[in-house]
N, C-alpha and C positions, 0 to 999 in steps of 0.2 A: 552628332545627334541625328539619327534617323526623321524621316519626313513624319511619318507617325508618329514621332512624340511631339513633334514641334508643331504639329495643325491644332492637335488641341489645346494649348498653349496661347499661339495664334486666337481662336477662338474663345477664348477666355477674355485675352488682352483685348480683344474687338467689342466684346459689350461691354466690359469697363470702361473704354473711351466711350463708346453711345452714350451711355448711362450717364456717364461727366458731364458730355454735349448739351443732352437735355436738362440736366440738375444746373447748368451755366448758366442756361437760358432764362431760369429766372430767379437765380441767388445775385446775378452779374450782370453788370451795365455795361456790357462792351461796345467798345466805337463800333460806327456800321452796321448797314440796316442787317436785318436778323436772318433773310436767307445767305448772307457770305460768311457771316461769326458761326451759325450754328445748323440750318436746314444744308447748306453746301457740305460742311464735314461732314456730317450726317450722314448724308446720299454715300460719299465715296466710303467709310465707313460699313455700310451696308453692302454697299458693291462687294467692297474686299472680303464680309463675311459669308455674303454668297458661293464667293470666288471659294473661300477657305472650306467650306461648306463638302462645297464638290469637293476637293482634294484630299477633303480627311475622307469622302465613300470612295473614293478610289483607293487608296493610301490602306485603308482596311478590308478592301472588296478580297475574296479567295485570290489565287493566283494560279490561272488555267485550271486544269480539271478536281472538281473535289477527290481527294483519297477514300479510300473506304473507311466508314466509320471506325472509332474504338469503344471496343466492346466493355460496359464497366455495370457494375453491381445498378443497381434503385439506391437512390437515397432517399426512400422511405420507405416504410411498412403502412398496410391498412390501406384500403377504396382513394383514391385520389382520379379528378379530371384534369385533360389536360388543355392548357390554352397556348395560344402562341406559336404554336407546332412547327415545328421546319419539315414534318412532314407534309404540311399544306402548303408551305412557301419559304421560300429564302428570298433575303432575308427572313425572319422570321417574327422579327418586331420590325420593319423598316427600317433597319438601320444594320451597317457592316462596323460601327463602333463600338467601343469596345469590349470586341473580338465575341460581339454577340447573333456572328452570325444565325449557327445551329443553337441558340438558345431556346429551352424550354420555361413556361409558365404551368404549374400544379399546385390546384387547388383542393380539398380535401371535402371529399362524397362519402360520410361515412355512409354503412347500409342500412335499411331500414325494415327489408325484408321479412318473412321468419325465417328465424333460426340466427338471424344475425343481432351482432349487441350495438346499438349507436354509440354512438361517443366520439373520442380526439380517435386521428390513424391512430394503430399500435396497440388502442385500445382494449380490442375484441374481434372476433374471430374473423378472418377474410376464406376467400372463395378461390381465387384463382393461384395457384404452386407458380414461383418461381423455376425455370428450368434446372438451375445451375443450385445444390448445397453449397457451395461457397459463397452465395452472396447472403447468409443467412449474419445477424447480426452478432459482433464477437460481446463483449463483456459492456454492460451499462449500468452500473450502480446507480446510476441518478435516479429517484423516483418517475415513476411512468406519470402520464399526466393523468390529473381526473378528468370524470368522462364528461364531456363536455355537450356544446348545441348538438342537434341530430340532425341539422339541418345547415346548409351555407346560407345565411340572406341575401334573399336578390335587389338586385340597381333595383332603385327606386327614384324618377324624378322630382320628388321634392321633398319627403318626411319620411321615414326622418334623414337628416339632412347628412348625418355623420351616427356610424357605431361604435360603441369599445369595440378589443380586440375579442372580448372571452365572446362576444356572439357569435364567430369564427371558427369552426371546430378544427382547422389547419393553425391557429394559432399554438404554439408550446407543443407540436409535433414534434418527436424525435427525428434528427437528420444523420444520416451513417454515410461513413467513409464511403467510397464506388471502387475503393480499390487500397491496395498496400501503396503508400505515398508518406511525403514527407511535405507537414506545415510549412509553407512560403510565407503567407499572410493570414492575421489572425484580427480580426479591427472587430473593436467593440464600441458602444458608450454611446452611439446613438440613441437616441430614443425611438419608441415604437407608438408611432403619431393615430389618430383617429381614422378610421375609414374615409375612402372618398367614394364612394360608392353611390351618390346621388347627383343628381342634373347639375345643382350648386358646388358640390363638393369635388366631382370631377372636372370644371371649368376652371373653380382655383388651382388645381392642380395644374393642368396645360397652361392655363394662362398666366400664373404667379409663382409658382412652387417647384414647377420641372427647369423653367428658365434660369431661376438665380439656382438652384441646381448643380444645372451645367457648366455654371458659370464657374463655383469655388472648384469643381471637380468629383471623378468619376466617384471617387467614395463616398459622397454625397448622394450621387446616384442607385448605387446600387447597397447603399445602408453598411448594413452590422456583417459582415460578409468573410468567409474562408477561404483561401486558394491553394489547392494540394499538387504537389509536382507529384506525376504519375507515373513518371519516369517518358525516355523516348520524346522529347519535346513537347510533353502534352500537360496543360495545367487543367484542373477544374475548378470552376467556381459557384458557390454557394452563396446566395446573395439575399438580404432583407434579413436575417437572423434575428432572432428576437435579444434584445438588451442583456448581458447578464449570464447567456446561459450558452456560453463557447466553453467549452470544455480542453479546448488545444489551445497552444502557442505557436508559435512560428518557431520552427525548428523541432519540434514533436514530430516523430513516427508513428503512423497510425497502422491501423488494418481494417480492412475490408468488411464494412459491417459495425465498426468501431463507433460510439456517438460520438458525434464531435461540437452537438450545438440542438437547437433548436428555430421552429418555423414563428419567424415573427414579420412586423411590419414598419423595417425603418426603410429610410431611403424613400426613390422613387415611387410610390408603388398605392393603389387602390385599397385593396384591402391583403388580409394576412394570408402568405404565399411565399411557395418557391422557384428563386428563379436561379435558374440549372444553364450552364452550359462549359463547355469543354475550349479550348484556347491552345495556341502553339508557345506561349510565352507568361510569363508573371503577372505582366505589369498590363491590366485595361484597354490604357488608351494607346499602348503600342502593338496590341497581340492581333492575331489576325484569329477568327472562329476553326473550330473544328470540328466536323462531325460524329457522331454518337450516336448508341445504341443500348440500350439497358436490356440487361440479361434478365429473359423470360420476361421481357415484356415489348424490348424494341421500342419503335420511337411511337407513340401514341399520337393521333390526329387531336384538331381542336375539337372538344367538347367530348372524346374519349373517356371513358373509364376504366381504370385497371386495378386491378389489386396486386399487391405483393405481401405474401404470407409473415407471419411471425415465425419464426426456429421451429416452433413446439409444433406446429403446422408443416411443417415438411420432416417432421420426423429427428427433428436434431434437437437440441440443449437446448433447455430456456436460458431466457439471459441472465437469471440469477444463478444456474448452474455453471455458466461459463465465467462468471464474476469472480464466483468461488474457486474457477479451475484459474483463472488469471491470476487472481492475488495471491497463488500459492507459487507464480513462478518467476523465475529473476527477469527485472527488467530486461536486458539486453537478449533472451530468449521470446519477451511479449514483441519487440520492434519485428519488423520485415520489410522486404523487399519492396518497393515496387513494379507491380506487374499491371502492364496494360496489355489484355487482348485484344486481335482485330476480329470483326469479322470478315466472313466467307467474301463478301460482297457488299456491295453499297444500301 
């Protein structure tokens, strides 16, 4: 078993004994004053989680120089911001776990302008062409969402204190394949919890709700969540999904553009968003990150906005035209390849 699997493991088993320590100390009478029974293991405890701390950032850190990104579709349509960026910093959330180095956070800016329609992404008309007709979206029978807030709500420090998801216009956003791949992992059944998005709401988070978290494990962490093998040792993952609405299996062949789910809010996470990043491996808490680039749009800075068009917008097949060209051909001609591009440069 690699170092990688075993630190997070490690770090699990280290606040379950904490947690014991303190719950000892006052279910239990043990002989001996209270700093050798329980403030002494304590400390060395702490120590070793520190110790383990370091070992799982190093253990996940890159190894010598990044490669150049891989170049892979949007997995969304419609105005979207981006938080998080690994174009402002790597890490990119503070952390080289897992394998979130070059991870991205996007949250959903529909427009407001004229000439444009508010509503969920996917909705109504965007502004900016993808570079590439191939990352336009292949067949989605599933109904499109209705149009939704026109607006994100902003943090607020006290009231209200928690929102549903539907005041969210990135909630029940369509999510598409980045590329021709094959289902690894397909986890559903979480639920999609209230906003934390106030001074209250974001403290039980950090303080109560990320901790034991971490504790049961990453899927925990990263909620209702996808992982497509890209081919070339490259995985992607698709994280926080909304309950209910995964359209794949583990072991399904997708395609590029393909739905495979939608934008929800389980797991980790503030409010309803996607959280995108690319991996050398399957599995979380062993993969190390990889860098990325989304075609005709590149990696977007924090607080960025982009668009990515719908089909009918770059001049190609709406999705119900391609629904109709799908369902008329044999499975085993709908599966394909997967293909991962590089780009030019980093």
């Amino acid at each position: 078993m690699s170092v990688r699997r075993v630190v997070p493991i490690a770090m699990r088993l280290s606040w379950l004994v904490l947690i014991a320590l303190a719950t000892g100390e006052f279910v239990t009478d043990l002989p001996g004053p209270g700093w050798a029974t329980t403030l002494l293991p304590a400390l060395v405890v702490l120590a070793l989680m520190v110790a383990t701390m370091s070992l799982q950032a190093r253990a996940a850190a890159p190894r010598g120089e990044p490669g150049p990104p891989v170049e892979v579709a949007p997995p969304v349509t419609g105005r979207w911001k981006a938080l998080n960026s690994p174009a402002d910093k790597v890490p990119s959330h503070g952390t080289h776990a897992y394998g979130q180095t070059y991870a991205i956070d996007i949250v959903a800016e529909p427009e407001t302008a004229e000439g444009e329609t508010p509503g969920r992404p996917g909705a109504g008309p965007a502004t900016r062409p993808a570079a590439d007709p191939a990352t336009r979206p292949q067949a989605d029978p599933a109904p499109r969402p209705e149009a939704g807030p026109v607006t994100r709500p902003a943090f607020r420090l006290f009231w209200p204190v928690v929102r549903r998801n539907r005041a969210f216009p990135a909630f029940g956003a369509p999510l598409l394949a980045v590329a021709d791949a094959t289902v690894v992992v397909a986890s559903d059944g979480q639920r999609d919890h209230l906003s934390r998005n106030s001074l209250p709401a974001l403290a039980y988070l950090m303080l109560a709700e990320a901790p034991v978290r971490s504790i049961v494990g990453a899927h925990r962490i990263i909620g209702n969540h996808v992982i497509l093998d890209l081919g070339g040792g490259t995985y992607a993952v698709y994280a926080h999904l909304r309950r209910g609405s995964l359209r794949v299996r583990a072991g399904d062949r997708v395609r590029a553009g393909q739905g495979i789910g939608r934008v929800g809010n389980s797991g980790n996470t503030t409010e309803p968003h996607l959280h995108f990043h690319l991996m050398d491996g399957p599995d979380p808490d062993a993969a190390r990150g990889v860098p990325f680039t989304w075609r005709g749009v590149g990696v977007p800075a924090n607080g960025e906005t982009f668009t990515v068009v719908e089909p009918e917008e770059r001049g190609g097949q709406s999705t119900e035209e391609q629904a109709e060209k799908q369902a008329g051909r044999p499975a085993e001609q709908q599966a394909g390849r997967p293909v991962v591009g590089r780009a030019a440069g980093s």
